[in-house]
C-alpha positions in Angstrom: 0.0 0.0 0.0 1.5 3.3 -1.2 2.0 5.7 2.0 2.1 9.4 1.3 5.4 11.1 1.8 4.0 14.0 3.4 1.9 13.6 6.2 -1.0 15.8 6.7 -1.0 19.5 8.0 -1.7 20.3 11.7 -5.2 21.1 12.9 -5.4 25.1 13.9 -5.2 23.9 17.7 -2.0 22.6 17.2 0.3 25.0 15.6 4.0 24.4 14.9 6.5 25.7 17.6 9.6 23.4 16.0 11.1 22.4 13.1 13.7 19.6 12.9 15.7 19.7 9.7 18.1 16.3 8.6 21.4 17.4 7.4 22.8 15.0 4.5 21.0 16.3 1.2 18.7 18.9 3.0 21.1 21.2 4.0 25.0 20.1 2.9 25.9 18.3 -0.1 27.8 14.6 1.0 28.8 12.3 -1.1 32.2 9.7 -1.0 31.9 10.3 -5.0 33.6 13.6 -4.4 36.6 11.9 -2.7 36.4 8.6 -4.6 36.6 9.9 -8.3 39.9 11.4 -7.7 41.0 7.7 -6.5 39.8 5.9 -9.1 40.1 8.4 -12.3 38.2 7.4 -15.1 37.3 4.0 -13.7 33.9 4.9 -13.3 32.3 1.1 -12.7 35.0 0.3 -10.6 34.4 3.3 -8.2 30.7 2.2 -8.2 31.5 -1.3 -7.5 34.0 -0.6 -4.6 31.1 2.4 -3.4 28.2 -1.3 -3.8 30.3 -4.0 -2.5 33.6 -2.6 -0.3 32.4 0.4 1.5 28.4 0.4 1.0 25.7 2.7 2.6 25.4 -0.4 4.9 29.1 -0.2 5.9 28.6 4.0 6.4 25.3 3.2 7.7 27.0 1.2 11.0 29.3 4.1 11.6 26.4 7.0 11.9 25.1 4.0 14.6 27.6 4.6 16.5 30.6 1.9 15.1 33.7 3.7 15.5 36.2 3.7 12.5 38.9 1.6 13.5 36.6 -1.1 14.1 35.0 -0.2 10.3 38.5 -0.2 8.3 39.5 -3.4 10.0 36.4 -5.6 9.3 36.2 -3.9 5.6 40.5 -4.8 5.1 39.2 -8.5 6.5 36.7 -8.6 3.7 38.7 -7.0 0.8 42.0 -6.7 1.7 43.1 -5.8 -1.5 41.3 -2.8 -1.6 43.2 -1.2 2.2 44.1 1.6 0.3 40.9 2.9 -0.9 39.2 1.7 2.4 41.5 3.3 4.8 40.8 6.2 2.6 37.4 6.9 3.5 38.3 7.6 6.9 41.5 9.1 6.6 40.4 11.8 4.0 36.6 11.6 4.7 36.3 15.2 4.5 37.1 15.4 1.2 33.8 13.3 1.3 31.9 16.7 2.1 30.3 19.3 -0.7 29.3 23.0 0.2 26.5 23.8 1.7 23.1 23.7 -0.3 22.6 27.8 0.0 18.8 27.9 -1.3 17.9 25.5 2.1 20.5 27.2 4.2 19.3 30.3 2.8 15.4 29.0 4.4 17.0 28.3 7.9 18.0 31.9 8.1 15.1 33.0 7.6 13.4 30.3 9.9 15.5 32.1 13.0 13.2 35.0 13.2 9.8 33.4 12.5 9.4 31.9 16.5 10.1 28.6 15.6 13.0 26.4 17.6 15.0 25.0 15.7 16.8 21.4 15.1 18.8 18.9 13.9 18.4 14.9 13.8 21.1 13.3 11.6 22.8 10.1 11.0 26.6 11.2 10.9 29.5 9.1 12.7 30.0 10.6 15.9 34.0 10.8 15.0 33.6 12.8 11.7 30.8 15.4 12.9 33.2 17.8 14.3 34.7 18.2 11.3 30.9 19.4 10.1 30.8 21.4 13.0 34.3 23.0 12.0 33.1 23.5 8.2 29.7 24.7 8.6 28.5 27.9 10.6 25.2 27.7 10.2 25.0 24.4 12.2 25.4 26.9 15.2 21.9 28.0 14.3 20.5 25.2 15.8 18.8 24.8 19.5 20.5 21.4 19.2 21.4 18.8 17.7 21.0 15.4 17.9 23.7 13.2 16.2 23.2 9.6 15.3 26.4 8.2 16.0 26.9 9.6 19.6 23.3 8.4 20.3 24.1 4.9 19.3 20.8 4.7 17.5 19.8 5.9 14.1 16.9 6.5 11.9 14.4 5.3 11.1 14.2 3.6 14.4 11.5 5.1 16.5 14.0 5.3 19.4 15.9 8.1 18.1 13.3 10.5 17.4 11.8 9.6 21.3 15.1 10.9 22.2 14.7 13.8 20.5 11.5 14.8 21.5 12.2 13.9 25.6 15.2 16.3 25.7 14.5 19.2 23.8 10.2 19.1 25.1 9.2 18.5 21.5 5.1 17.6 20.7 5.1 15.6 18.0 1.5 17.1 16.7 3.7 20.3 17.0 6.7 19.5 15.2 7.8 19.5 11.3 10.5 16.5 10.4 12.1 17.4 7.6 14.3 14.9 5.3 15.2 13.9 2.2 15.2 9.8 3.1 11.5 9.0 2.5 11.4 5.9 5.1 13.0 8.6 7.6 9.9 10.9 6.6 7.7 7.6 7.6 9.0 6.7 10.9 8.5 10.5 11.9 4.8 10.3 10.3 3.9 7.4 12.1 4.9 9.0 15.6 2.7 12.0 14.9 5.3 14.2 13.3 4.4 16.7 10.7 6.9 15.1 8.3 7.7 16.4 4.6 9.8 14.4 2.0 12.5 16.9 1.1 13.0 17.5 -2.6 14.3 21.2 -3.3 13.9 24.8 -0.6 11.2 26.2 -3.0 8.9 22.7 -2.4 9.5 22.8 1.4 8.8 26.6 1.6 5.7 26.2 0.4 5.1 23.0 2.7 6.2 25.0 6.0 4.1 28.2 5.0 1.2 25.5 4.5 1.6 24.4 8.0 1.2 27.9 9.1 5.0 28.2 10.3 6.3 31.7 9.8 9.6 32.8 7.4 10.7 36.3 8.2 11.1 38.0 5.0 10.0 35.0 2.8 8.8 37.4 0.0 12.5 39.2 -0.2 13.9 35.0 -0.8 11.5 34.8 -4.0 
């Protein structure tokens, strides 16, 4: 059964007081491509092969739940030890891993700070290479908090994580927009009573916000 990947807006009795944005692909460009063409040149299948099979979303995916990265590079040597180079790599230059920042969403934040609403983060990110995002990107000192995957030891989708979020920071669910680009992560919010919206560009989720009655400080000036 199809689910919608936008769950519906808030009654008027509950208005929005917070707005939790993910990171990765809403609001900063990662992707190991960025570090990984310049190891493998024009050996395009190979990269995507090594990116499948050697150090997969499943392999990354363990480290934003809190596997630290010795541990990672070991078991993925033991598995392809052929490849130590390139594996050892991902750590060791893994913020060549990281684009810019995506300004038009960044650009939304802003405005988002004089509107009323609190703001947050929940992301899945290693608890070892976040301070380098920390380091990078100014704008993640916008936040009220932030609550990182990897130094929580959980990750979404699981239900647990978002619990978390909501007990420290006094979040309401009915009150709160999720916001991601990772439509399962979109679910699990949805199904705990979460506004949630399915990230796909700013212009979409300014619309989506604005919908749910949540106010942008000079919104018209963006256009």
């Amino acid at each position: 059964m199809h689910r919608p990947d936008t769950a519906p807006a808030p009654s008027p009795a509950a208005p929005i007081d917070a707005v939790v944005f993910d990171l990765g692909g809403v609001l900063i460009d990662w992707n190991p491509r960025y570090l990984y063409r310049q190891l493998f040149g024009d050996d395009e299948a190979g990269m995507e092969w090594f990116l499948a099979e050697v150090c997969s979303p499943a392999w990354n995916a363990a480290q934003d739940a809190g596997r630290g990265w010795d541990e990672a590079v070991d078991e993925a040597i033991a598995r392809h030890p052929a490849h130590a180079d390139h594996i050892r790599a991902y750590r060791d230059r893994w913020i060549e891993t990281l684009g810019e920042p995506l300004a038009p969403t960044v650009r939304l934040l802003d405005e988002l700070r004089g509107g009323g609403c609190r703001l947050y983060a929940l992301t899945n990110w290693s608890r070892e290479t976040f301070p380098h995002a920390l380091e990078r990107f100014d704008f993640l000192g916008w936040f009220d908090g932030i609550v990182v995957s990897g130094e929580e030891r959980l990750a979404k989708p699981d239900p647990a994580i978002f619990h978390r979020l909501m007990e420290r920071h006094d979040l309401q669910p009915a009150r709160t927009v999720f916001i991601d680009d990772t439509a399962h992560n979109v679910e699990a919010a949805a199904r705990l009573g979460m506004q949630a919206i399915h990230f796909r560009d700013a212009g979409q989720l300014r619309r989506e916000l604005a919908g749910r009655g949540v106010a942008i400080a000079a919104a018209e000036a963006a256009r």
